[in-house]
N, C-alpha and C positions, 0 to 999 in steps of 0.2 A: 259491197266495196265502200259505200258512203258513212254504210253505217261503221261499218270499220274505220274510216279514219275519221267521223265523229268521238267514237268511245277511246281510242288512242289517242287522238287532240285534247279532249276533255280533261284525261289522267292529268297529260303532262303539262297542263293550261293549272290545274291543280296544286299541282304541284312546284310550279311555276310564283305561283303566289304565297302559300303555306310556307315555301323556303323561305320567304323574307317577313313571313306575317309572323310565322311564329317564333321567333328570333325575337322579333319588336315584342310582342306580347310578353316574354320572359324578361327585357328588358323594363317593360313597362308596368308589370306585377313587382319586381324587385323596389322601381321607384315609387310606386305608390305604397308598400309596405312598408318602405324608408323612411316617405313624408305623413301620413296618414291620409286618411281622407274623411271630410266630414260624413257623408252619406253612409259609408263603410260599407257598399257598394261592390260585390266582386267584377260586375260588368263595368266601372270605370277602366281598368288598363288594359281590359279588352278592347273595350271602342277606343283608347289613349291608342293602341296602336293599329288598330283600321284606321284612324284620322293619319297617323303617320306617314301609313304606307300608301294613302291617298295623296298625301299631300309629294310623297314623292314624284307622283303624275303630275305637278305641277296642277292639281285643284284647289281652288279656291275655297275659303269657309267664311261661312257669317256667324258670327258673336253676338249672343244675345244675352249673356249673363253680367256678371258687375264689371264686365268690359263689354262696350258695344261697339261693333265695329266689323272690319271688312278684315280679311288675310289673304293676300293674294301674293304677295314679296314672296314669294318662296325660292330656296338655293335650285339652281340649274344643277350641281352637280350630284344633288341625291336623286336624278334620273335616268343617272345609269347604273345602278341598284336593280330596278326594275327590269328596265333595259338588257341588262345581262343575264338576269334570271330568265328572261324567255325567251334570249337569244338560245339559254343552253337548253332547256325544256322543249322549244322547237327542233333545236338540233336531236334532239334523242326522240321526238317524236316521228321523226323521218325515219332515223333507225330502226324503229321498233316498225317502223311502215316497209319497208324494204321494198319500197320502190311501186305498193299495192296503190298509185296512181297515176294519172295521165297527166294532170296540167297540176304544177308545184304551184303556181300562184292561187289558186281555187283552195290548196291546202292551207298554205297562208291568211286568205280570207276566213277560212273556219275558224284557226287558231284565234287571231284578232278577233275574229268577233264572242266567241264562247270568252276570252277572256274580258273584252267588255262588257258583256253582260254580268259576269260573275261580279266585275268591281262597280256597276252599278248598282247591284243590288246590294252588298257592302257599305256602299254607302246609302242606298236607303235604309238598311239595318242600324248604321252606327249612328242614325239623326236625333239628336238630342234637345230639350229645349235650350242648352245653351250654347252648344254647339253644329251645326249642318254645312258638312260639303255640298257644293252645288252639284248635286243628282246630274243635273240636266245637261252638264258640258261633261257629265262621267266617260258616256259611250264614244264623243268624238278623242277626248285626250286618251285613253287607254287605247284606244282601238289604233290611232297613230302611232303612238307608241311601242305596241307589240305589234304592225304591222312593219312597221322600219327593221326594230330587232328581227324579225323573222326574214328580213331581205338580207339582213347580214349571215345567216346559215344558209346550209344546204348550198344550191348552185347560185355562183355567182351572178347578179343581174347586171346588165351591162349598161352603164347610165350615158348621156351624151355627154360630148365636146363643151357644149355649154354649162351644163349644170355640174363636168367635170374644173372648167374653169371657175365657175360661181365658188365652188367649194373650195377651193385652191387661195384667192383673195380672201374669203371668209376668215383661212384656216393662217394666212401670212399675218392677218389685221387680229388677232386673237393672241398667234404668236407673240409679235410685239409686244401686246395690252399683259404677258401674262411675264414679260422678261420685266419690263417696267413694274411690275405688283410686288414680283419677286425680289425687286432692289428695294422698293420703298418698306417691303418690311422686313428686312434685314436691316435698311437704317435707321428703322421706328421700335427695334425689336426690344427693347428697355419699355417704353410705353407697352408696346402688348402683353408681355410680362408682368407691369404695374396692372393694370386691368384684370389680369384672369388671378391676379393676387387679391385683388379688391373686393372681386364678387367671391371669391371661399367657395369654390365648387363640389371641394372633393373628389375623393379618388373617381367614383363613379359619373360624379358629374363633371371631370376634368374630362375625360373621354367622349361624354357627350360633348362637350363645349368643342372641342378639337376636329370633333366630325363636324361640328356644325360650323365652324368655321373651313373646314376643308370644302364640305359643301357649298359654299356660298363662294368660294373662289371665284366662277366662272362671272357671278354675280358682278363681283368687285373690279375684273378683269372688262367687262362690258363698259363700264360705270368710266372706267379708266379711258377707253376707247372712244367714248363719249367728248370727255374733258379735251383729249385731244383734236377730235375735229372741233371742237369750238364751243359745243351745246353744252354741254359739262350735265349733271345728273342732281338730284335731289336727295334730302335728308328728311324728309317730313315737308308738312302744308306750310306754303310760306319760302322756300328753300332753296337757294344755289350754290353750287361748287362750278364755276368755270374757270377760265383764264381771263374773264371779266370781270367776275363779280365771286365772291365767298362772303356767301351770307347761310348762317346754321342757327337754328333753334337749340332743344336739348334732344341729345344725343343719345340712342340705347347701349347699353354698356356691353356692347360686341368689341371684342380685341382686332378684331379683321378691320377696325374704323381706326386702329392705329395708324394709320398708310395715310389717311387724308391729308391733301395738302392742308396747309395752315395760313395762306394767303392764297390770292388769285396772283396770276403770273401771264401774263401775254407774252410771254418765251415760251410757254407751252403750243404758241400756236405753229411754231418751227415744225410742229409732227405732222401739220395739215401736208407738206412738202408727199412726208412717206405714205400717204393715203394716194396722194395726187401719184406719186410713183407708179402706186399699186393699179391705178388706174390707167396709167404707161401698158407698163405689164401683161395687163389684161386685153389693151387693141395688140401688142407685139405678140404675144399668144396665138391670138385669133385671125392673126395675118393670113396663117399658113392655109385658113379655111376660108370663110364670106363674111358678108358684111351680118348677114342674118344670124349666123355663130356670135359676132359680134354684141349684137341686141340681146338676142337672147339670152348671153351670158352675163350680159350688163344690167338687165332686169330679172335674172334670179338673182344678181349679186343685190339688188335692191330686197328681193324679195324674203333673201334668208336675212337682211340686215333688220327688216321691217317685224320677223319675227324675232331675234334674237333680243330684240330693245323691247319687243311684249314681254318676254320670258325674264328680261332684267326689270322689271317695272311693276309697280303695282301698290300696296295698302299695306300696312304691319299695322293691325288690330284695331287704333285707335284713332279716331280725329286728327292728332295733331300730327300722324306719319300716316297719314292717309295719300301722300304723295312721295313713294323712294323707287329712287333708280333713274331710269332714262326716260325723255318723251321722247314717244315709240316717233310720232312725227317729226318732231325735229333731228334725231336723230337720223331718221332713214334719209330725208332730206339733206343732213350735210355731206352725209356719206357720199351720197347719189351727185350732189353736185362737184365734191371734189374728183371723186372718179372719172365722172364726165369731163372735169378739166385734164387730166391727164389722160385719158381717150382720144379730144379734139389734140391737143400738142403731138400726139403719135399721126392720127389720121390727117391733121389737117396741114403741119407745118410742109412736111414732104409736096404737098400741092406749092403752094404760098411761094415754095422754095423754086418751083419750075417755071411757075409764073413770072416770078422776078428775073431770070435767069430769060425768059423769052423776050 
């Protein structure tokens, strides 16, 4: 029985990967044949797209060639690429099981981990002297990864009240950040246009530019979310964009930075209001259940904030963008405090009110 749904897990964990590796590899043999390559090297767009498809696990690489530096910036939204590839790999690996076990979450662990393994060792294969993912965070971000997709097939898992709540304010506070993105680049859309005219991409490379800016959406969306409660987000070392301060060095020539404001604005602090709402919202919720519903929806709503500001944050290759995105701490901190203020005016005033009243 084990080894049975080892050898079925294995295929579809296989195949799971090869759908998107080998797609990036055809992609990436095209562009090295396009550009040349000094070395003349057939294993460069090989490893060009294992680093790829790595990097869409949101891994990190260090640079050691005529750029030295850190890559950790990477788009939130090339992970669900992966994501869906072994949502649907798991889904068929069930199939092909017909039901040949007792506890589906034990399947799941198999799946996750055979697929860990295989992208850790991908990326010990694809280590370069002047390029290297970091091996050693492979096995936690993959194995998250396809262990999430893999709770999305087969039978539904039933998540609590709270972490049903936590996701809910997440998903309201994202909304917003993603209506706001959408207006500022349809009013900046002359600029983003000047830009992807400037860099001459090309047919093939206009398509890549376009994913890679679709990719970074969530990015840009976080960043925005940021500005709002107050902490505003970075452009490189040295860097603010708030409702305080707008202070920019030089800028990489992404069209997606057509959106940035162009002054700081203290009327932006007016959205701190719809955070604090959101924080209403969240004790009116939780009424119907305890005060411990409460909490604990109030510190996962911390806790998915504290990683979503990880996942917007981090290094683009070089020294002087060795700081873009969010601080994971400031940010979880404004979040955490305005929420709490619209928490306390739900919980507390209704007291305050009776008191007076006695």
């Amino acid at each position: 029985m084990l080894q049975r749904v080892l050898a079925v897990s294995f295929a579809q964990v296989l195949r799971s990967i090869f759908v998107i590796l080998l797609p990036l590899a055809f992609i990436s043999l095209i562009a090295w044949a396009t550009a040349g390559s000094v070395t003349g090297n057939t294993s460069d767009p090989i490893r060009a797209a294992i680093w790829l498809w790595l990097g869409a696990h949101h891994l990190p690489f260090h640079l050691n060639g005529s750029t030295v530096g850190y890559l950790s910036y990477l788009p939130i939204g090339a992970m669900l690429i992966p994501f869906f590839a072994v949502r649907v790999g798991f889904g068929k690996a069930l199939s092909k099981l017909h039901g040949d076990f007792h506890n589906i979450n034990s399947v799941r662990t198999i799946f996750a981990g055979q697929y860990a393994l295989i992208a850790t060792l991908l990326a010990l294969v694809s280590r370069s002297a002047n390029v290297s993912a970091q091996w050693y965070l492979t096995p936690l971000f993959t194995f998250v990864i396809a262990y999430l997709a893999a709770l999305t097939a087969g039978s539904r898992v039933r998540i609590s009240q709270a972490a049903s709540l936590a996701s809910r304010v997440a998903a309201l506070a994202l909304g917003f950040s993603f209506i706001v993105l959408a207006l500022l680049i349809f009013t900046n859309i002359s600029t983003f246009k000047n830009i992807s005219i400037v860099l001459q991409p090309g047919i093939l490379g206009s398509l890549l530019l376009f994913a890679l800016n679709a990719f970074y959406l969530p990015n840009a969306a976080l960043a925005i979310l940021g500005y709002f409660t107050g902490t505003g987000f970075a452009i490189g070392a040295g860097t603010l964009v708030s409702p305080f301060t707008h202070r920019l060095g030089e800028l990489p020539a992404l069209p997606l930075l057509a959106a940035l404001p162009t002054t700081s604005s203290r009327w932006a602090l007016l959205a701190v209001v719809l955070v604090i709402a959101l924080g209403a919202a969240l004790a009116i919720w939780a009424q119907s259940s305890s005060t411990t519903a409460l909490i604990q929806s109030f510190v996962l709503t911390l806790i998915s904030f504290a990683l979503l500001g990880y996942l917007a944050s981090g290094s683009l290759m070089t020294p002087a963008m060795s700081a873009v995105g969010l601080s994971i701490w400031k940010f979880t901190l404004s979040t955490g405090v305005e929420l709490a203020i619209g928490i306390a005016l739900v919980v507390l005033l209704p007291q305050i009110r009776i008191r007076v009243k006695r």
